[in-house]
C-alpha positions in Angstrom: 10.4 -8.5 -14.5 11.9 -9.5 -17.6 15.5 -9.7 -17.3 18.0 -12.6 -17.7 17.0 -15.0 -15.4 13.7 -16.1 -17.0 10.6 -16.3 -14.4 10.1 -19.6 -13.3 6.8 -21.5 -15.2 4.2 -21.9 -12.5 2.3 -25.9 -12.6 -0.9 -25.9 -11.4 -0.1 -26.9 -7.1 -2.0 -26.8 -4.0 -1.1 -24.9 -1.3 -3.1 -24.5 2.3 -3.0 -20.7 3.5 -4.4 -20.3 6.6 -6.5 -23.9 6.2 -7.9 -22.5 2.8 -6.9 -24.0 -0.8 -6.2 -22.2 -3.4 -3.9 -23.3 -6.5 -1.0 -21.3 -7.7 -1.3 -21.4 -11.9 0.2 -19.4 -14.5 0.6 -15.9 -13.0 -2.3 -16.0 -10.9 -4.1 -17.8 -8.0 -7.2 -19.0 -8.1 -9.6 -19.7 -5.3 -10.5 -23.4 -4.8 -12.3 -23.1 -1.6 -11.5 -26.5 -0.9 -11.4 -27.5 3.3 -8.7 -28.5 5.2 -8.8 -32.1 5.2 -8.0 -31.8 9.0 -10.7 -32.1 11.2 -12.5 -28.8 12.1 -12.0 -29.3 15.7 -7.6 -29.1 15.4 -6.2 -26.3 16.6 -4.4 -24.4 13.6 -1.2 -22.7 14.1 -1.0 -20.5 11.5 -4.3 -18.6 11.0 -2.8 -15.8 9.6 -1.6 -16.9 6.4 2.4 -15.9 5.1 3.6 -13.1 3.1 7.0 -12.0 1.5 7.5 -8.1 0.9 10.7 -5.7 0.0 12.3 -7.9 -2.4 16.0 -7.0 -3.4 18.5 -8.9 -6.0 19.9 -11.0 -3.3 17.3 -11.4 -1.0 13.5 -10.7 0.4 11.3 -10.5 4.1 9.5 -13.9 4.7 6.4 -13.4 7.3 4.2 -15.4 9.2 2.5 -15.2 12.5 2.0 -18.4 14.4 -0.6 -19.3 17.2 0.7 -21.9 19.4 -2.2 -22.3 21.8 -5.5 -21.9 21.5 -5.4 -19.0 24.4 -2.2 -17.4 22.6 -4.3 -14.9 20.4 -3.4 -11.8 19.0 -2.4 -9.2 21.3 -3.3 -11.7 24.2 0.9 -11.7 25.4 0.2 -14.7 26.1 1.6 -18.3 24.5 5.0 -19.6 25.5 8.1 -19.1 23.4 8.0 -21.3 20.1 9.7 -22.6 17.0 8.8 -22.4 13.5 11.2 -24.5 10.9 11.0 -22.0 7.8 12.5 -23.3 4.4 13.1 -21.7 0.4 13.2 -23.6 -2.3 13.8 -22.6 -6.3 11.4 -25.0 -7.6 7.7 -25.9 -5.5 7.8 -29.4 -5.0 10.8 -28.1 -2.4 13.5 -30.6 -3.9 15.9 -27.9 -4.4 16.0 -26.1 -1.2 18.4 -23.2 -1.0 17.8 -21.9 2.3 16.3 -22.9 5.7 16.4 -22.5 9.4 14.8 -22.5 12.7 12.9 -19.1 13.9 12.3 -18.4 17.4 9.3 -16.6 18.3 7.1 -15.6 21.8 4.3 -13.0 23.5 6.5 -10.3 23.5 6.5 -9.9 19.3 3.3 -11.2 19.3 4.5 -14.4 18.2 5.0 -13.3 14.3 7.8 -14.3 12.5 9.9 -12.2 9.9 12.8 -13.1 8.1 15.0 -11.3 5.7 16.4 -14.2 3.8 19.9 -13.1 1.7 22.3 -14.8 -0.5 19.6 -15.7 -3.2 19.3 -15.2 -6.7 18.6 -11.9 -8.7 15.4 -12.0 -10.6 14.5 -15.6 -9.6 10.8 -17.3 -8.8 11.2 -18.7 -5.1 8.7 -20.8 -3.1 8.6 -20.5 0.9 6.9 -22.4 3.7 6.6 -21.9 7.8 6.2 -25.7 9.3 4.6 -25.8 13.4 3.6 -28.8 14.6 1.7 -30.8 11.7 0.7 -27.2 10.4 2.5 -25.8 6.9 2.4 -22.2 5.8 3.6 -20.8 2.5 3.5 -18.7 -1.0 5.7 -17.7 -4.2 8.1 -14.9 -4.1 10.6 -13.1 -6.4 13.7 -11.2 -5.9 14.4 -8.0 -8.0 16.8 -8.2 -10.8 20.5 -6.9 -10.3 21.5 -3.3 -10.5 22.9 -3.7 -14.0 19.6 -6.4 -15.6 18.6 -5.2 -19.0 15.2 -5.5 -17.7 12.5 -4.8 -20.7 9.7 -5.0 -18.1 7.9 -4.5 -15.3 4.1 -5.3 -14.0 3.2 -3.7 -10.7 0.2 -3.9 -8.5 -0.6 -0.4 -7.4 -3.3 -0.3 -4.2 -4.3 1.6 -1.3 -7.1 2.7 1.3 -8.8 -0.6 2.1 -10.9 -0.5 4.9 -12.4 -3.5 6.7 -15.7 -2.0 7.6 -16.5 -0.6 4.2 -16.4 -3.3 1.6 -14.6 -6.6 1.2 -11.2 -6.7 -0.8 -12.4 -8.3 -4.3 -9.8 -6.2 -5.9 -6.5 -7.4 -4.1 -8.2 -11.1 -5.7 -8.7 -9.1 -9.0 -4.6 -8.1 -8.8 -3.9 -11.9 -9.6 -5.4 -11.9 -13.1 -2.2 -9.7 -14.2 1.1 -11.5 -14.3 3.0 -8.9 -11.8 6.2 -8.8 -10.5 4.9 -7.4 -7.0 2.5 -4.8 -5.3 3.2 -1.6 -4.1 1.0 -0.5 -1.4 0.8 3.0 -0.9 -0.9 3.4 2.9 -4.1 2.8 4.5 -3.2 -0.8 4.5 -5.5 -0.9 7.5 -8.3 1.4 9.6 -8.0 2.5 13.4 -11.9 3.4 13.6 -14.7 1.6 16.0 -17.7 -0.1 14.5 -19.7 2.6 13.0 -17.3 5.2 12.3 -16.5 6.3 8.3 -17.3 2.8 7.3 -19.8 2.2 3.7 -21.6 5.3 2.1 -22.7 8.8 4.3 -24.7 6.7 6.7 -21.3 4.5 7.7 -22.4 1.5 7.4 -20.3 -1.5 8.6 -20.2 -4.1 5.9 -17.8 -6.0 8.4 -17.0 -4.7 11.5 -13.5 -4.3 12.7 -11.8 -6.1 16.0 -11.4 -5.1 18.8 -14.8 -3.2 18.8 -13.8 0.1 19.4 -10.6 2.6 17.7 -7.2 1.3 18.0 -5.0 3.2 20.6 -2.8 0.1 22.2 -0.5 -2.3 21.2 -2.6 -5.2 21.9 -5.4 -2.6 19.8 -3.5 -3.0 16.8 -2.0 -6.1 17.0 -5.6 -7.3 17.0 -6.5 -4.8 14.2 -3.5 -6.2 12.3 -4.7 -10.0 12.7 -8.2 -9.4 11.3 -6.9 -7.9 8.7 -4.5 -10.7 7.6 -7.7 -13.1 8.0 -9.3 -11.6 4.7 -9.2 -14.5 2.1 -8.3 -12.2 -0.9 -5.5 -10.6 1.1 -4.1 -13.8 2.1 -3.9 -14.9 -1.9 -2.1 -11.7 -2.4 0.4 -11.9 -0.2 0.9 -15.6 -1.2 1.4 -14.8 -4.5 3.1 -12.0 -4.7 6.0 -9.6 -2.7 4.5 -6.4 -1.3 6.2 -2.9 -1.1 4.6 -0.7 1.6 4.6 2.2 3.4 1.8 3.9 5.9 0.2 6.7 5.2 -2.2 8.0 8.3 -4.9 5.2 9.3 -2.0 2.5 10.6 -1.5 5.2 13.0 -4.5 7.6 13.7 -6.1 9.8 11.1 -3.8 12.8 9.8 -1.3 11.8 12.4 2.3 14.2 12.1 4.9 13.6 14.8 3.3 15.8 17.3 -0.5 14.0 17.3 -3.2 13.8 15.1 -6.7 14.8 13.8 -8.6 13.0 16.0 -6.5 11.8 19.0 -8.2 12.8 22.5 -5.4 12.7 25.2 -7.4 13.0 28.0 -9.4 9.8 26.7 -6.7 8.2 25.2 -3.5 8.7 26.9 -0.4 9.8 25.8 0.1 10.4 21.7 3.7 9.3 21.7 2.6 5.9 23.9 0.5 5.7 21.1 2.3 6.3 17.9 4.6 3.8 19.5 2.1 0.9 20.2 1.1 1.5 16.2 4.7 1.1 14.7 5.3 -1.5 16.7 2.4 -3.8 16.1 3.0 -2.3 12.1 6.9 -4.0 12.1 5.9 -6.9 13.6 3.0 -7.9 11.4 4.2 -6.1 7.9 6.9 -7.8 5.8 8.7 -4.6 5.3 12.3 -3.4 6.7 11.9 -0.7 8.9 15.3 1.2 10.4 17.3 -1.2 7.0 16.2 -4.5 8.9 13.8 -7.0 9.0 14.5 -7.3 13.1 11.1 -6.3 14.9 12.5 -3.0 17.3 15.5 -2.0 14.7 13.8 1.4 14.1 10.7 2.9 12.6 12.3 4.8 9.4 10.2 3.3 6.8 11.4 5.4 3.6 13.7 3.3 1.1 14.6 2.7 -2.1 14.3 -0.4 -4.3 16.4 -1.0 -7.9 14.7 -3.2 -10.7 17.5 -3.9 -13.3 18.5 -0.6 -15.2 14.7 0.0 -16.1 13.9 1.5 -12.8 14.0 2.2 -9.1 11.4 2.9 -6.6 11.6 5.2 -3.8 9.1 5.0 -1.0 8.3 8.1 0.9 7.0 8.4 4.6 5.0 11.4 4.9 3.7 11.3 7.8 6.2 10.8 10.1 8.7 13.9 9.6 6.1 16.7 8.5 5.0 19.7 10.2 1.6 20.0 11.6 -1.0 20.9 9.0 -2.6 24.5 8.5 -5.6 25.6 6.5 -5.4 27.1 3.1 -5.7 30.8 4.3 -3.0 30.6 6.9 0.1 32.6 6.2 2.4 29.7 7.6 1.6 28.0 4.3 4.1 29.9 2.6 6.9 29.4 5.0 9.9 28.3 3.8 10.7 26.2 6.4 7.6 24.3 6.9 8.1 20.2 5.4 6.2 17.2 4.9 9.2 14.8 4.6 11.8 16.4 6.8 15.4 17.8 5.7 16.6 14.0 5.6 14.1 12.2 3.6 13.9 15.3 0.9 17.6 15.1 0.6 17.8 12.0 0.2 14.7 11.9 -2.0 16.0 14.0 -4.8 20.1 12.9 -4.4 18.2 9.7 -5.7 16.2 11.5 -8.3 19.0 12.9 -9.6 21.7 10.3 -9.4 19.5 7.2 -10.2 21.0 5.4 -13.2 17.1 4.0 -13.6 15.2 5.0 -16.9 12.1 5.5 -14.7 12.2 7.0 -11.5 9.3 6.0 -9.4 8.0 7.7 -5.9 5.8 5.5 -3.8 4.0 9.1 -2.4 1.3 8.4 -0.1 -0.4 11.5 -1.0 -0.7 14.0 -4.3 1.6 15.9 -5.4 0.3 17.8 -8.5 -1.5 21.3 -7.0 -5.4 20.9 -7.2 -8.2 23.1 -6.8 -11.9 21.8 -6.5 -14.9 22.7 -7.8 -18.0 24.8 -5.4 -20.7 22.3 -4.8 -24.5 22.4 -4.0 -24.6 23.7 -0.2 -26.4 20.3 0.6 -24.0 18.4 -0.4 -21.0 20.4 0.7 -22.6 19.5 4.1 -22.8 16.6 3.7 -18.9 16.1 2.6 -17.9 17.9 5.6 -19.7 15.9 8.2 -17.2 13.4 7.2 -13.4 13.1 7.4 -12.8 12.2 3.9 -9.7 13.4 2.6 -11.6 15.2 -0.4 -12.9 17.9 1.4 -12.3 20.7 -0.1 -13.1 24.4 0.2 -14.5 26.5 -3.0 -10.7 27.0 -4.9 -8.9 25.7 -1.8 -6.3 23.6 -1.9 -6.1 20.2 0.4 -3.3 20.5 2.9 -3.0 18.0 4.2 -1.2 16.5 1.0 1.9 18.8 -0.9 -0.7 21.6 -1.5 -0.1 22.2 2.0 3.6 22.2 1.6 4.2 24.0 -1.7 7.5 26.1 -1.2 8.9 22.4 -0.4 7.2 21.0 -3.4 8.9 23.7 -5.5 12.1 22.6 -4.6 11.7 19.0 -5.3 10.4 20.2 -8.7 13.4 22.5 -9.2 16.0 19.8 -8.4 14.5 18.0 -10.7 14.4 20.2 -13.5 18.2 20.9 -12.4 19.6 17.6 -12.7 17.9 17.2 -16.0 16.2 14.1 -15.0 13.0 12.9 -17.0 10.9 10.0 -16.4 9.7 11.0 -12.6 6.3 9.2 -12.1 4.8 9.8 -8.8 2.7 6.5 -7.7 0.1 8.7 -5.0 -2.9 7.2 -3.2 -4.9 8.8 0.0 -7.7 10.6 -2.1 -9.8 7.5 -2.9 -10.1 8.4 -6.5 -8.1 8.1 -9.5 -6.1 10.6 -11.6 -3.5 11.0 -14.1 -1.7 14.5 -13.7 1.3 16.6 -15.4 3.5 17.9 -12.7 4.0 21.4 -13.7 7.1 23.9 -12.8 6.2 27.5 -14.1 3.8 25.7 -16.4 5.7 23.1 -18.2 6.0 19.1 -17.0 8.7 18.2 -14.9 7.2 15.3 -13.9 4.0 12.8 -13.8 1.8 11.7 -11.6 -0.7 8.6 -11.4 -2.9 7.7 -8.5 -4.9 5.1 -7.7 -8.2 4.5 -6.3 -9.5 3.2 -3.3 -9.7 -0.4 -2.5 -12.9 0.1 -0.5 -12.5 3.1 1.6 -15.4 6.2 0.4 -15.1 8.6 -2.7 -17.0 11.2 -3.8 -20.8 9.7 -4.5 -20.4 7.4 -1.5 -20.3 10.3 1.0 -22.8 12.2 -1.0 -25.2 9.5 -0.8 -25.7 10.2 -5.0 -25.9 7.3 -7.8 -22.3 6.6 -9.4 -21.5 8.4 -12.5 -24.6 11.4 -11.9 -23.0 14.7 -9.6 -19.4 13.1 -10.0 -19.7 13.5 -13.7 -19.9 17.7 -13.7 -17.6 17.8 -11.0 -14.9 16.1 -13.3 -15.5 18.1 -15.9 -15.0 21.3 -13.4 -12.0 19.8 -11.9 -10.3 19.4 -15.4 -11.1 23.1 -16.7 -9.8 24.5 -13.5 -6.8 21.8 -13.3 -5.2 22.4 -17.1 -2.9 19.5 -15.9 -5.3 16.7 -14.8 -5.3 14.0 -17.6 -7.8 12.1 -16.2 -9.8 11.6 -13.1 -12.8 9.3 -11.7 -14.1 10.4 -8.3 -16.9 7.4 -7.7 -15.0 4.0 -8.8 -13.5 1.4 -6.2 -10.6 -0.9 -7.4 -6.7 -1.6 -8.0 -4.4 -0.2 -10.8 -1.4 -2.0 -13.2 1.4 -0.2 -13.9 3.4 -1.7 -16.4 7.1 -0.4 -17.6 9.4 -0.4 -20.6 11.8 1.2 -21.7 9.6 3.2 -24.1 6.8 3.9 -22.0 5.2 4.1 -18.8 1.2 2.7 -19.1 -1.2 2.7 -15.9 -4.2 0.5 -15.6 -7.0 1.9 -13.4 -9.2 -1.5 -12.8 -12.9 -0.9 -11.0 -14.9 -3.5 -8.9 -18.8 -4.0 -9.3 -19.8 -3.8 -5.9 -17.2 -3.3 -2.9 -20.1 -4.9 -0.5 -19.5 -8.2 -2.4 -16.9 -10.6 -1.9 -17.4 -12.4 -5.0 -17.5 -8.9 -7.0 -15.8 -8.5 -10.8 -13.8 -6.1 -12.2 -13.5 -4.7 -15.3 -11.3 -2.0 -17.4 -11.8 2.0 -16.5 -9.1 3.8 -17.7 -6.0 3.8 -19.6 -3.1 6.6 -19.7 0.6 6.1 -20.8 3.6 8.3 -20.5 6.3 7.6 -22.9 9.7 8.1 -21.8 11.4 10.9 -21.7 8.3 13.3 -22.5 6.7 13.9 -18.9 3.0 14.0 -20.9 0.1 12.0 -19.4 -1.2 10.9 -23.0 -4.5 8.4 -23.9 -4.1 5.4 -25.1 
């Protein structure tokens, strides 16, 4: 963020996440793989590494989770209650510490820690630590600018869909390289599948496998789930390094979850759906460094839609679209058109487009878990149509049939989103959109002309197109792009077989999206390199090439 308060210069420093070196440089952090010069045989409290997330102008969420005892593992309950001594200082030698304290943690929160630390500095470089014992924990954080910041711009991560069992997470590694201001994760931070279930390419292979051993459907299920997660080295880094805005899409939960159950849940196997949803959200606020019900307290609520402001240059609103819609219907049911019928609920739609309209932002972003821009696919081959559908990927689409289980499946709701919109005048919409595993750059259309855009980003790991079909990158997927863009006037771009992270960078002229593509998601060391380009400049709603 570029504002008044110039961003702190970063010295090359050590830092010990989770017993791991790794040095903090110029806007990026760099893996030193160095050990901890404690003996192997120590017990370490903090295994789990820290994170900051939701940053505002006067404040941001601090998380850690410590480990006491050796027996006090994740999801065990058990470990008595502890203290962690939790300090934040403007420079990172810690000579200038502006706030600290003592947080009390035990079994029953699953001994995490999270902290929503106020009275700081608008568009200010912060360092944090979590001390235990002779254990330290820590990373680098930033606060947004003020309301009013002439901010000239903005760098964001843009990620989602990274799943444990199918590949390792080179790219959140890959989002150092890029000088950002923070990452916006838009769902699927996390899987709830057993070993061997939609893990690498149409056979499901488990490049890793996921813990506990078998889907997630209890508390102490997903708090494990959460822990593994939060041991992957490259995630660790990220969070570290950066602040992270998220919000869940369906896998944090079950798959294609809506208030009333989901896809895939079996009651009869796996007890009752609410006791369920509930176990998820829980473990989810405990172990996320988000607000959820306004607060930072683990139990304050579970509404995780919010807004964030960065200087007049833009806000971010960040949807929940799982938790309020109706149940899904297929394309050829007649409920489709009913009026009445939502994905975000009659709260989070009004207050999704009072904000549209009002927002004194030039560029209004939507953190939308899934697309928004209508899409019709392509017929394939019968063989490979079978073998799409013996899947659960979210791409799955009939000949000339909409997916509905994003906004396709919603439309008269979608129109009137679009029409407010185009009612309040407002330009400079981007919807930031994840779920589909692939990467696009649409034109929001209303009666044919752009009221909006739309950018979305690619998977982290979790399978596109040519995985499921078992085909070489860049052979089917090529003709089925071309088909998608003749029968979609308002697709600017799209790659259906590439695995990676995007950029998205701001100004006041223009709005530019990176799409950035790993070598091989089975390879922790894996490179990225460039894919795509697109830019929007302001006040034209037109995805154009760069």
């Amino acid at each position: 963020m570029r504002t008044g308060t110039p961003r702190a210069p970063l010295t090359r420093r050590d830092v010990v996440v989770s017993g791991v070196g790794f040095t903090v440089g110029a806007g990026a952090v760099v893996a030193t793989l160095r050990p901890s010069p404690a003996p192997a045989s120590r017990h370490r409290h903090f295994q789990h590494g820290a994170a900051s997330g939701d940053p505002v102008a006067d404040g941001v969420v601090l998380w850690t989770r410590v480990t006491p005892t050796p027996d006090a593992s994740p999801g065990s309950g058990r470990g008595a209650p502890t203290e962690v001594d939790w300090e934040v200082a403007a420079d990172e030698d810690f000579t200038d510490v502006v706030a600290a304290g003592v947080a009390r943690t035990d079994a029953r929160r699953d001994h995490t820690v999270k902290l929503d630390v106020r009275a700081l500095q608008p568009a200010t470089t912060y360092w944090y630590r979590f001390r235990h014992g002779p254990d330290t924990v820590g990373g680098r954080t930033r606060t947004a600018p003020a309301e009013d910041d002439d901010v000239q711009r903005l760098r964001l991560g843009v990620v989602c869909c990274a799943n444990w069992q199918a590949g390792y997470f080179a790219a959140y590694r890959h989002l150092l390289d890029h000088d950002l201001d923070a990452v916006v994760h838009l769902g699927d931070y996390l899987y709830e599948y057993q070993p061997g279930k939609y893990s690498h390419g149409p056979d499901w292979t488990d490049v890793r496998r996921h813990d506990p051993p078998h889907e997630t459907v209890s508390l102490e299920d997903y708090r494990r789930r959460h822990a593994q997660y939060k041991t992957d080295p490259d995630l660790q880094r990220l969070h570290a390094a950066l602040p992270m805005v998220a919000t869940w899409d369906d896998h944090e939960i079950a798959d294609g979850w809506y208030p009333g159950g989901a896809f895939e849940h079996q009651r009869f196997t796996e007890g009752p759906w609410d006791r369920r949803k509930r176990a998820a959200m829980r473990a989810y606020d405990e172990w996320m460094p988000v607000r959820l019900g306004g607060t930072a307290r683990v139990g304050d609520g579970t509404r995780i839609y919010r807004r964030f402001r960065f200087g007049r240059l833009a806000d971010l609103s960040m949807l929940d679209l799982r938790g309020y819609r109706d149940e899904r219907v297929e394309a050829d049911d007649p409920r489709l058109a009913d009026a009445a019928r939502s994905l975000t609920g009659a709260d989070q739609e009004a207050w999704l487009v009072e904000g549209l309209a009002t927002s004194g932002a030039r560029w209004r972003l939507v953190g939308n878990p899934v697309m928004v821009a209508p899409m019709l696919m392509p017929p394939r081959p019968r063989g490979q149509e079978l073998a799409l559908r013996r899947t659960t990927d979210p791409m799955t689409w009939g000949p000339a049939e909409p997916n509905t289980d994003t906004w396709d499946g919603y439309p008269v709701e979608r129109r009137r989103v679009l029409e407010r919109i185009k009612e309040a005048g407002v330009n400079d919409v981007v919807f930031l959109s994840g779920d589909v595993h692939t990467a696009w750059a649409n034109e929001v259309e209303l009666d044919g002309a752009p009221v909006a855009t739309e950018l979305v980003c690619s998977s982290v790991t979790s399978n596109n197109v040519d995985d499921f079909m078992g085909t070489k990158p860049r052979t089917v997927s090529l003709a089925m792009e071309e088909a998608i863009v003749r029968m979609n006037p308002h697709v600017r771009f799209v790659n259906l077989d590439d695995h990676g992270y995007s950029v998205l960078e701001l100004t006041p002229d223009e709005a530019r999206m990176e799409w950035h593509a790993v070598s091989d998601r089975t390879d922790p060391d894996a490179s990225s390199r460039l894919l795509a380009t697109r830019r929007v400049p302001a006040g034209t709603n037109r995805v154009l090439p760069t």
